[in-house]
Every structure is written in C-alpha cells, then in structure tokens.
C-alpha positions as CSV (number, residue, x, y, z in Angstrom):
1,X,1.3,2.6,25.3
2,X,1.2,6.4,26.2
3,X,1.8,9.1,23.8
4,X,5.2,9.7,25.5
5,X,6.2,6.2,25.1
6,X,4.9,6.4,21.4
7,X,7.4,9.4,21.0
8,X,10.7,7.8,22.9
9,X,10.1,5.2,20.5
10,X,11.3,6.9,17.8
11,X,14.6,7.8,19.1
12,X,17.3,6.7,17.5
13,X,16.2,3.3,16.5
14,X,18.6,1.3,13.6
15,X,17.2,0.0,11.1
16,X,17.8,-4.0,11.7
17,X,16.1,-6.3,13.5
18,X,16.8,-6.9,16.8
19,X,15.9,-9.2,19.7
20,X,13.0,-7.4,22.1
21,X,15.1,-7.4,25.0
22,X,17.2,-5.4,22.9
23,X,15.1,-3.4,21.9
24,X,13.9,-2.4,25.3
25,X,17.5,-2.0,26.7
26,X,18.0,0.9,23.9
27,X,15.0,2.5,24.5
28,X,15.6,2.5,28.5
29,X,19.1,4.5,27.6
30,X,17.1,6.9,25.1
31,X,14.6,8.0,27.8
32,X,17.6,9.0,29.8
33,X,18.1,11.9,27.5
34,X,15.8,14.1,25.7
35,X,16.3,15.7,22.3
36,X,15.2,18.6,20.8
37,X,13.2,16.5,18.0
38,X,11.5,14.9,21.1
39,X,10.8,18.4,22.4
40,X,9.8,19.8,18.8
41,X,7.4,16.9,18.7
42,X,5.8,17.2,22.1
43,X,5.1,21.0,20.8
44,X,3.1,20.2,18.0
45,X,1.1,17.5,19.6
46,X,0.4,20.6,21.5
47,X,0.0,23.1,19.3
48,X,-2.5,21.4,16.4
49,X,-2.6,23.5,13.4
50,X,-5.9,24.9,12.5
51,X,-7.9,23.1,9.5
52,X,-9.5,25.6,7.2
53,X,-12.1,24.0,5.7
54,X,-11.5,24.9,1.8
55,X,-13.4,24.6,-1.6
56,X,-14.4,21.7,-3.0
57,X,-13.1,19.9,-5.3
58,X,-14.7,20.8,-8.7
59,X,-14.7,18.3,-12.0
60,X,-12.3,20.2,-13.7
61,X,-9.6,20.6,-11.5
62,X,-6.6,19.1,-12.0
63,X,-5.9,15.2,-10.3
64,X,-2.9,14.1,-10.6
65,X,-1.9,10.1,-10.0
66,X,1.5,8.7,-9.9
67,X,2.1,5.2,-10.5
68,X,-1.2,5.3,-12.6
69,X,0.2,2.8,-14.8
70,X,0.2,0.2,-12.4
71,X,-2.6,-1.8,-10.7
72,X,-4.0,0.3,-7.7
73,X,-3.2,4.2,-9.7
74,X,-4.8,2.4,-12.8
75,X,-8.1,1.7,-11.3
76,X,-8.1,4.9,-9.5
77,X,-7.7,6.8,-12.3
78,X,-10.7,4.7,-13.8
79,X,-12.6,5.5,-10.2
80,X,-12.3,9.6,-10.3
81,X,-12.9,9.5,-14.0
82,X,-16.7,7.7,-13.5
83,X,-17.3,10.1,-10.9
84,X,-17.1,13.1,-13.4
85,X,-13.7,14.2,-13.1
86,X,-12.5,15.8,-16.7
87,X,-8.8,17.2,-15.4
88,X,-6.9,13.7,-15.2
89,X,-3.0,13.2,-15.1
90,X,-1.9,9.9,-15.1
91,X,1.7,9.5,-14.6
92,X,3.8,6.5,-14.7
93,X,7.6,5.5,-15.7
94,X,6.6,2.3,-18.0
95,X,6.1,2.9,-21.3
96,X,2.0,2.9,-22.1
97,X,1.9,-0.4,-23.3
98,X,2.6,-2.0,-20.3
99,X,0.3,0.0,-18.4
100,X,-2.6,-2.1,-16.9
101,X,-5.4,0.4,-17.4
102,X,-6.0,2.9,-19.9
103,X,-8.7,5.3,-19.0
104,X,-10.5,7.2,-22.5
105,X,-10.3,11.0,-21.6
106,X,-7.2,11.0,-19.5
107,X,-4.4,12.6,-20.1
108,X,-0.9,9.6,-19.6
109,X,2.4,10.9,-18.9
110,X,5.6,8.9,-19.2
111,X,7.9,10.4,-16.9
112,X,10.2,8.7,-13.7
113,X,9.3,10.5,-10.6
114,X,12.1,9.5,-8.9
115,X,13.7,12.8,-10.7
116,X,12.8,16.1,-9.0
117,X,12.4,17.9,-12.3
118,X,9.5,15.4,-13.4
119,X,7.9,15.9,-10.0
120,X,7.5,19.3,-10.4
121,X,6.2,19.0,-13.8
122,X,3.7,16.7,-13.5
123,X,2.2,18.4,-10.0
124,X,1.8,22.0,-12.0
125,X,-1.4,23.4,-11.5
126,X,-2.6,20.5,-9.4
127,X,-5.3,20.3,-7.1
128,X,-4.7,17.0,-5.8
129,X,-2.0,14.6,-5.9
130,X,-1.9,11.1,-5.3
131,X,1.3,9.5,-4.6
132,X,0.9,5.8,-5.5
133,X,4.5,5.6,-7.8
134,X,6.8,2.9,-5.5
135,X,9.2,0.1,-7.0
136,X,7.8,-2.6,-5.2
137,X,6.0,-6.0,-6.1
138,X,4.8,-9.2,-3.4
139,X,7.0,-10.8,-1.0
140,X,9.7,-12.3,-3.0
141,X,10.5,-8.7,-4.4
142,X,10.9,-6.9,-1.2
143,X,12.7,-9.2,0.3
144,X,15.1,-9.8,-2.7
145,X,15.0,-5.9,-3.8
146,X,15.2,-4.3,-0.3
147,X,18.1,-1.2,-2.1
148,X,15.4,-0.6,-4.8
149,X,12.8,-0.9,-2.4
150,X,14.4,1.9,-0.1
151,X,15.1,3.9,-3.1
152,X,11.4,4.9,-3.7
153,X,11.9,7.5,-0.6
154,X,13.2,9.8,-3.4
155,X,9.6,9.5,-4.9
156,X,8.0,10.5,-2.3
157,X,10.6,13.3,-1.0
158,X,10.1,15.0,-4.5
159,X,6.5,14.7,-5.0
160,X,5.7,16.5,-1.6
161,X,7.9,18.9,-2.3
162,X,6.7,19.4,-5.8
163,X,2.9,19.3,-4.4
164,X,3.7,21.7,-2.1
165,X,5.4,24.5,-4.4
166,X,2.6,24.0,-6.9
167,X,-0.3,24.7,-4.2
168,X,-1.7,21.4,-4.0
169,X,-4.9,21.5,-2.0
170,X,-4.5,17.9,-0.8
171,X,-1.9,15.1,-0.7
172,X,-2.6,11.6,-0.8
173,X,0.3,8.8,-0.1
174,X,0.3,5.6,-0.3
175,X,1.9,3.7,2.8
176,X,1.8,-0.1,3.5
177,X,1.1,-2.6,6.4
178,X,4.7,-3.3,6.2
179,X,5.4,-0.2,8.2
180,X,4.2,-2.1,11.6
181,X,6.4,-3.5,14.2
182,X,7.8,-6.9,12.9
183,X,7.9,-8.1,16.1
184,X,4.2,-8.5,16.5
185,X,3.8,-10.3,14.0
186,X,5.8,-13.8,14.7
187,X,2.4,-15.8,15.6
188,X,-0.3,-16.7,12.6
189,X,-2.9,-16.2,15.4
190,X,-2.1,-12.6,15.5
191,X,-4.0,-9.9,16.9
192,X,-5.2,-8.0,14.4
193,X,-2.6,-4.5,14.1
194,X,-4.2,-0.8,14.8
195,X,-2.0,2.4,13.9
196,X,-0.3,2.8,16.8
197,X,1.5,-0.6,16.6
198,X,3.9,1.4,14.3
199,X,5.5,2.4,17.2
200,X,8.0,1.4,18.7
201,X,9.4,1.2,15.2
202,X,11.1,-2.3,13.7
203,X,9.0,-1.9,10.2
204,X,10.0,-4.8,7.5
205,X,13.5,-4.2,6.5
206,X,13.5,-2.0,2.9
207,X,9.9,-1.3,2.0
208,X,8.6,-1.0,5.5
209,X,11.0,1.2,6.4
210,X,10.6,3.6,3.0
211,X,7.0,3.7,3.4
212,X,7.5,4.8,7.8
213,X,9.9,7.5,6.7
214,X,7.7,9.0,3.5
215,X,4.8,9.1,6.2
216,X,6.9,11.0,8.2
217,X,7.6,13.8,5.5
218,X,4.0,14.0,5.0
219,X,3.3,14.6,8.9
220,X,5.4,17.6,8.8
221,X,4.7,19.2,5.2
222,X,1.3,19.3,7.3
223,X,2.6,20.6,10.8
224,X,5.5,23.4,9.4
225,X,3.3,23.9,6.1
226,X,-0.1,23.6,5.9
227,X,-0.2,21.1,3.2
228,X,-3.3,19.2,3.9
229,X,-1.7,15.4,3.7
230,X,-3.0,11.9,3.5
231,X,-1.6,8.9,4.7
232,X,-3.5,5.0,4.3
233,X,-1.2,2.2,4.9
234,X,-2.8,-0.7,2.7
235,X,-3.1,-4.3,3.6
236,X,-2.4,-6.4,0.7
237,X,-4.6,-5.3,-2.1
238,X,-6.3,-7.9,-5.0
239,X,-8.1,-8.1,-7.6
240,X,-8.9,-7.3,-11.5
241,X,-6.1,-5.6,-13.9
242,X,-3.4,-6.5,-11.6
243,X,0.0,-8.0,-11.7
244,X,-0.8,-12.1,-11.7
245,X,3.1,-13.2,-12.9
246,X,6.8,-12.1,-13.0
247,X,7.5,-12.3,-9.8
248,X,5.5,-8.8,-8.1
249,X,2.1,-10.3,-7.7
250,X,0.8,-10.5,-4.6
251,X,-0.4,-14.0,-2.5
252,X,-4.1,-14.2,-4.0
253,X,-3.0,-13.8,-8.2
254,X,0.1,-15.7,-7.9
255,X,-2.3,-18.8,-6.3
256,X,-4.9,-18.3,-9.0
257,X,-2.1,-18.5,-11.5
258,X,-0.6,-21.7,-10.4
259,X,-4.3,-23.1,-10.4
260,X,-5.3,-22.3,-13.8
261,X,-1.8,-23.2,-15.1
262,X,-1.9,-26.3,-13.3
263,X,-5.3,-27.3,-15.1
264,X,-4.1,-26.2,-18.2
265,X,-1.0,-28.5,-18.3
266,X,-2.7,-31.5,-16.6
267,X,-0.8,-31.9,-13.5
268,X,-2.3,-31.0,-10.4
269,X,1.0,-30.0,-8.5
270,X,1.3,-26.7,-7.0
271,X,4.0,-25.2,-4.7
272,X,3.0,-22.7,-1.6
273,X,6.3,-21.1,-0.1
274,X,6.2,-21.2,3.3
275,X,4.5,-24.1,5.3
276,X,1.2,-22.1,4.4
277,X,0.3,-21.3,7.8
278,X,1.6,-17.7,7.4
279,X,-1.8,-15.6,7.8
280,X,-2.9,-12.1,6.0
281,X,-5.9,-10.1,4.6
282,X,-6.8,-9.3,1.5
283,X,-8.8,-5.9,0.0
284,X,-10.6,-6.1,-2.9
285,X,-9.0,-3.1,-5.2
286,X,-12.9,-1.8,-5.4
287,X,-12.7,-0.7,-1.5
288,X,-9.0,0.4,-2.1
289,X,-9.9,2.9,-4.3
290,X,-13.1,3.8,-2.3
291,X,-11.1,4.3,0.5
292,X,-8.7,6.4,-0.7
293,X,-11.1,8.8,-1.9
294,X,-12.9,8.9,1.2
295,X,-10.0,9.0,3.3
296,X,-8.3,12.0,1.4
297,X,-11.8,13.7,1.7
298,X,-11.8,13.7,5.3
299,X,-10.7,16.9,7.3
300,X,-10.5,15.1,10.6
301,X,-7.7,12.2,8.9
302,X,-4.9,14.9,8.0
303,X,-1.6,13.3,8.8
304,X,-3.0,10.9,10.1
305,X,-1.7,7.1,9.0
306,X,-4.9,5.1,9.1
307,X,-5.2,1.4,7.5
308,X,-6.8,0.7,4.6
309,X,-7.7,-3.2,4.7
310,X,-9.4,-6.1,5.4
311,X,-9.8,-7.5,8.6
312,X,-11.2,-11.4,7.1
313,X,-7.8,-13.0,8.3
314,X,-7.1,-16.3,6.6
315,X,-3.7,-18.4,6.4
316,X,-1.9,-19.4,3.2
317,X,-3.4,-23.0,3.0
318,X,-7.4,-21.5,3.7
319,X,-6.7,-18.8,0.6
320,X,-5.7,-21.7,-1.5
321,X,-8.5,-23.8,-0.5
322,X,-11.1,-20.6,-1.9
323,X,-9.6,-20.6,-4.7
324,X,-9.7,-24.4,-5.0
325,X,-13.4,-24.4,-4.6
326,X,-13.5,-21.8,-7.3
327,X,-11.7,-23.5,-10.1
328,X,-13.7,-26.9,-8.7
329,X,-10.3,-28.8,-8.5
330,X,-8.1,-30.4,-5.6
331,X,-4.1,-29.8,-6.1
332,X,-1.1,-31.7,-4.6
333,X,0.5,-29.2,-2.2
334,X,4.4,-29.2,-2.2
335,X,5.9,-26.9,0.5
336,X,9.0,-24.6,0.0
337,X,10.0,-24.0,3.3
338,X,13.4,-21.9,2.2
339,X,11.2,-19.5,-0.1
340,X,10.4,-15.9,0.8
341,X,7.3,-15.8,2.9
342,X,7.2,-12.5,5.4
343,X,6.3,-12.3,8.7
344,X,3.9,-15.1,10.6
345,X,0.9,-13.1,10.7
346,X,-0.5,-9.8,9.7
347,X,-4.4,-8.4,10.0
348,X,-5.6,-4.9,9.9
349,X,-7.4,-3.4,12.7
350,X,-10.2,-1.6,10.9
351,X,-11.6,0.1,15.0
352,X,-10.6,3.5,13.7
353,X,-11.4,4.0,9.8
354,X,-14.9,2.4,11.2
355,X,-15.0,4.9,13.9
356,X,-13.9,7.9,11.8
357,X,-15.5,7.3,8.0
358,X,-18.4,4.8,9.4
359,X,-17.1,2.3,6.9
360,X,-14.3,-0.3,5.9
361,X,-13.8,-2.5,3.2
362,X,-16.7,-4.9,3.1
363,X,-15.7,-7.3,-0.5
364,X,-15.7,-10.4,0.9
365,X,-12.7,-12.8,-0.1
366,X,-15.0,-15.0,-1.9
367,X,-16.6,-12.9,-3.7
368,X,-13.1,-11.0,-4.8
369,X,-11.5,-13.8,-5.5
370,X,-14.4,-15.7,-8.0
371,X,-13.8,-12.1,-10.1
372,X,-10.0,-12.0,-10.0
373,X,-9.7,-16.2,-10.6
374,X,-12.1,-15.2,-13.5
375,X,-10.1,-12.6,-15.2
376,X,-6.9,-14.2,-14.4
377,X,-7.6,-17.3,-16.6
378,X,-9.1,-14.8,-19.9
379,X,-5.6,-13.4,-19.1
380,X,-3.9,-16.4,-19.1
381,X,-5.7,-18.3,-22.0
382,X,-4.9,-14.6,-24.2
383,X,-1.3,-15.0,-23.5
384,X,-1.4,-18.5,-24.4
385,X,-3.3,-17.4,-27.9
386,X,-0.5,-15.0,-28.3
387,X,-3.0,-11.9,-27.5
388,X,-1.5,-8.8,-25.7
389,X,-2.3,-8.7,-22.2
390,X,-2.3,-6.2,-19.3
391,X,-4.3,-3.8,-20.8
392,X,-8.0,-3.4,-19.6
C-alpha cells in the first residue's frame, strides 16, 4: 500500500465491521474528495520535526508508571528500579493490596487516572511517563466490556496532556495488537502483521479502537508539540505476577489454571473456548519490559507505533499441549464453540523492531511458560491454604 493509500484510509471510516467490499466501496467515494486533515497530514509527513537529542536520563529523575499496580506497570516498576532508578511513582486505581507487585523504595499512589486532576498530579515534575493504566483484561472482557473498554481513551487523553504541561521529556503508551485490521486476521494460518496493517482501519471493536485513537493523540502531541512520544502495540503478554483467574487473564494463565485445578480436583476435564485452532503469540513479560525501555530510548521510534511481541505463532490446542507436557498430564478436551474467542489468527511481524533496535523478544514459549505454570500453581495451592495472593 502507498503512503497515500495509508492516509485515504483514515477518512471517515465507522467504527463497525463491515464486509471488504464495503469497505473498498467507501474508500473509492473518500478519495473523491480531499479534506483538510488529509492535507494537514500530507504536510507533516513532509515537514518532519527536528529531534533534539536531549540529556539523559539520570537515576534520580522522576519516572512515573500508570497502571503500576497491575501485571505489565508492576514488573516495570521492578525493571527501572534494578537498574538504579531512585525517583519512582507508581500509580494505580486499586487499592495496594491488590496490587500484583510491590517494589521496596518506590513511592505507590492510589489515584484513578481517568480524572484529569489526578493526571496532572501524578505527572508533576516528571521526566518520563509511562502510560500503561487501561480497563482491560483477555478476550472474554473485551468482548463483554467493549463501553469500559472505550472508556480508557480518557486515560490516555489526560495523561498526555498532563505530560505535556509538566515538561515530560518522554512519553511512553501502551497500545495493543488489537489495533490491526480485523479483516486480516480471519485465517489461523495468518501472515504474520507489520505496523502498517493498521491501515485501512477496522481495529477490534472497543479496545482496538481506544488503543488506534490514543496512538493518534500521541502522534500529534509529537508533530504540533514537541513531546517526544512512544508508542508499542503489545502482542499478548505472559508470565509471572500476573492476572491467572477472574475472568481478565490472558490465553497462557487461564490454561495453566485449568491444568493445575484439574489435577488438584482429580478430574482431567478441561474446556478450550473456541475449536482451539484460533492462533496467537505470546511475550514473555521479561522482553515486555525490555522492550519498552529500549523502545522509549530510541530517537529514531518517536511516534512511531512499532510491535512489541513474539513472532513463535502457535494455535489454541499446540499452547495447551506445552503446558500439558509441563504439568506431565493428558486432559479430556471439551470445546465451547459459543464462547468468546477473537479473531482466527494474529502474529506479530517483528522485520522492523529487528531492523531498528537489532533485537526482539527472544523467551521462548517453553521456557516462559515452565516459569509461569510454576508460579501459577504456588499461587493456587496459597489460595487454597487460605494465604493472600497477588502480591510478589
């Protein structure tokens, strides 16, 4: 697709699904007339805004992490704190007992940032901001959830903002793989998705579109303001300290879960929704957090969406299977063919993070899963004992 193409794409385009033939019907009567956002757009593809290269970061600046109380803000938190950094804020709505990790020498705020006063309090005198606060959880939530899904745009519209005013240095968001075009992802064989594929735009209906519209905001706080923004759209991240039950876990704990419980009680039943073929990757949380680091560090990735994932594609019925082999039993598959189970097939193209960092998430699924399978059951067995759990 050329990068005219890439920007007719974006004109006018509802947010439903629609057949392809549709799809290329409305876009045939778009190209007809131009806009002035088209226009505006072509300009600053033209116009590219000079990068001042700027200080380093030093220890004791100030971070500051949204959604630190969940899985993938926890362990960054945990990541910038063993690399030296002394000026912490972790910020999350849930009280601190139910936050997943508690790093010692950081400082934990309770505050909603959905509310635009708490975004500009928690951002004061930051250097960096990471934006991983969403209301979101695995497939059954964001396809039950899709209004509370969509309502996390008012996270991200305040904490750019809020960034901004207070003269953050750098911005970090946190988009998803569920921004990409639905409609090439109907076949478990798919090829795997490269950032591009976002266009024309048909992201998954709530959270996909949330997380296409936030990048946008970031684009432009770069273009019209200079704030230097970050944008990785993660493929299904796993592992260690994260949800494994209630309904947000992702694919990978929610298996590992239904195998140890499964032992525990003595029946070796389990139920997969979908037929199982439905394919995916997985990235260990080690190379999330790596990523996101490196990613934010890098001049040449400002407002730029770039995936942050896997490209090890397995189906539904092969994840099982690992984990199988891990907990050294064989269960009796059941199939819920009515449940919530996405889109057919979804992979991350890792050509240009590989191109432009010389890296990509290496953890192979084996080797994440034995550790998550691992912790999963000392979580499960401490419940069971009546011990708190969720805190690392």
């Amino acid at each position: 697709m050329s990068k005219m193409d890439m920007l007719w794409s974006k004109v006018d385009i509802p947010l439903c699904e629609k057949p392809a033939k549709h799809i290329r019907e409305h876009l045939s009567r778009a190209r007809s007339v131009p806009t002035r956002w088209i226009i505006k757009k072509i300009f600053m593809e033209q116009t590219k805004r000079l990068v001042e290269k700027g200080p380093a970061t030093k220890k004791d600046d100030l971070i500051v992490i949204t959604g630190a109380g969940g899985f993938i803000g926890g362990n960054l938190a945990l990541h910038f704190k063993k690399k030296g950094f002394t000026n912490i804020r972790a910020v999350d709505k849930k009280p601190l007992y139910e936050w997943y990790l508690h790093v010692p020498g950081v400082e934990n705020i309770c505050l909603d940032v959905s509310n635009e006063a708490n975004c500009h309090r928690v951002c004061e005198g930051a250097v960096e901001v990471y934006n991983l606060a969403a209301d979101m959880g695995g497939m059954g939530f964001i396809e039950r959830f899709r209004v509370e899904c969509l309502r996390s745009i008012l996270i991200n519209t305040h904490m750019v903002e809020a960034a901004y005013k207070a003269g953050a240095r750098r911005y970090f968001y946190s988009s998803s793989a569920c921004a990409y075009n639905t409609l090439l992802q109907k076949d478990p064989k798919v090829r795997a998705l490269k950032e591009s594929d976002a266009y024309p735009a048909m992201a998954e209906r709530g959270y996909g579109w949330e997380k296409l519209i936030s990048e946008m905001f970031c684009e432009e706080y770069w273009h019209e303001r200079g704030m230097k923004t970050f944008i990785a759209r993660f493929h299904n991240v796993y592992g260690p300290n994260g949800t494994w039950d209630g309904g947000r876990e992702k694919a990978p704990a929610a298996l590992c879960r239904k195998v140890i419980q499964a032992i525990d009680t003595g029946s070796k039943d389990i139920t997969i929704w979908g037929d199982g073929s439905q394919t995916r990757s997985f990235m260990y949380i080690d190379d999330c957090v790596k990523g996101i680091d490196m990613i934010t560090h890098c001049d040449d990735l400002i407002a730029t969406p770039i995936n942050l994932g896997s490209s090890e594609l397995v189906s539904i019925n092969e994840l099982l299977s690992k984990i199988e082999k891990i907990a050294g039993v064989k269960m009796n598959r059941h199939y819920d063919l009515g449940a919530p189970k996405g889109v057919a097939g979804r992979n991350s193209d890792n050509t240009f993070i590989k191109k432009v960092l010389k890296w990509e998430p290496g953890t192979t699924l084996n080797k994440g899963l034995a550790e998550t399978y691992e912790w999963i059951t000392e979580q499960y067995h401490h419940r069971k004992a009546g011990k708190r759990i969720g805190i690392g």
